[in-house]
C-alpha positions as CSV (number, residue, x, y, z in Angstrom):
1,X,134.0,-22.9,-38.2
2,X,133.2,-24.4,-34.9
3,X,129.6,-23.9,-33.1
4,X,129.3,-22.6,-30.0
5,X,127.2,-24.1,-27.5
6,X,125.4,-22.3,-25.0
7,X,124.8,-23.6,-21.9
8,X,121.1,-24.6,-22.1
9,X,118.6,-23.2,-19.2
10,X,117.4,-24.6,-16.5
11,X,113.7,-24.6,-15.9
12,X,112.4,-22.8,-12.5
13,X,111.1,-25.5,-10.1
14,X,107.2,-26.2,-10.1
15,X,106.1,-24.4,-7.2
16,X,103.0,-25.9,-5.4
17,X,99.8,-24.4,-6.1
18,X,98.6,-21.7,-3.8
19,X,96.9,-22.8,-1.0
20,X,93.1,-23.1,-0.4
21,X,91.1,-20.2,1.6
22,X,90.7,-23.0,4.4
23,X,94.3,-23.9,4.2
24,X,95.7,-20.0,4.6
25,X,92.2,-19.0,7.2
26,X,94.2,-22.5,9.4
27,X,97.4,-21.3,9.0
28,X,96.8,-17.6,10.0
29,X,94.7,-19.4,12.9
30,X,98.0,-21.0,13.6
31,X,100.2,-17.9,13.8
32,X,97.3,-15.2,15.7
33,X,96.2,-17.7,18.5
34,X,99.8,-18.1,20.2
35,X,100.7,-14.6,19.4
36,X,97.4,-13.5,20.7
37,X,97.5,-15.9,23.8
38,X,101.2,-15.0,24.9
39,X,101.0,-11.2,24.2
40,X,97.5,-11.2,26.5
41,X,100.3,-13.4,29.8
42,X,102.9,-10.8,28.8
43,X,100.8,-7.3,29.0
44,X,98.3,-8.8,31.5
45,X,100.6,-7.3,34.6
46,X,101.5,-3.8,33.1
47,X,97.4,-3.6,31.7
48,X,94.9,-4.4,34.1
49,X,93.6,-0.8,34.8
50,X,93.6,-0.1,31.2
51,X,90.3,-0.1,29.1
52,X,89.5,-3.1,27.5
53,X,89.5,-1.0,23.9
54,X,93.1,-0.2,24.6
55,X,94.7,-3.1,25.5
56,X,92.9,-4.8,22.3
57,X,94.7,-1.9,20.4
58,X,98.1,-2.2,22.1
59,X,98.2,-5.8,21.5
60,X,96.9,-6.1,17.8
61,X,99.3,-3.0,17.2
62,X,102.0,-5.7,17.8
63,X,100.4,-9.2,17.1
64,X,99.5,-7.9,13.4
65,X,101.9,-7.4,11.9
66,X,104.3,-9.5,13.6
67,X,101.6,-12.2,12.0
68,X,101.7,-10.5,8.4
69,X,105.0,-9.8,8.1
70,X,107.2,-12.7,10.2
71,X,105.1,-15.9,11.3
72,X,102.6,-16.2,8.1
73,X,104.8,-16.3,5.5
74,X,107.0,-18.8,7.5
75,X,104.2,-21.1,7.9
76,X,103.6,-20.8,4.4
77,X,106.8,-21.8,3.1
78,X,106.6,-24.6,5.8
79,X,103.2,-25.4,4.3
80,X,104.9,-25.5,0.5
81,X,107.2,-27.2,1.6
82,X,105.5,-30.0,2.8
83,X,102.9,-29.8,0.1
84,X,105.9,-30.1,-2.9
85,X,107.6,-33.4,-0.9
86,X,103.8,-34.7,-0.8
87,X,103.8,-34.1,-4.5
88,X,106.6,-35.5,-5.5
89,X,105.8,-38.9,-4.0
């Protein structure tokens, strides 16, 4: 009788350790200003008679969740990146 022999599992890689408040309130920083400052030079032309409350609207309608759902979690896996390569030194 012969044993088999299952191939033995691999363990998942050790992920870094969530980020601190600071870290993730700099990073989100990172992603709103630019966002913020290039969708103000791009709707400047087509907005200036608009209220002020609207254009706020029209442009967090777009920078929000372009920032939640595209450039945050990008930086974060940028950030964990960088963070496991620091721990692994």
């Amino acid at each position: 009788m012969t044993a088999s022999t299952a191939p033995t599992p691999t363990l998942p890689q050790a992920s870094a350790p969530a980020p601190s408040v600071h870290v993730r309130a700099v990073i989100t920083w990172l992603a709103i200003f630019p966002l913020v400052s290039v969708g103000m030079l791009l709707l400047a032309p087509i907005s200036e008679s608009w209220h002020p409350i609207l254009r706020a609207l029209v442009l967090t309608a777009v920078v929000v969740p372009l920032a939640v759902y595209a450039v945050v979690p990008r930086l974060l896996r940028v950030y964990g990146a960088l963070a496991r390569r620091r721990a692994a030194r």
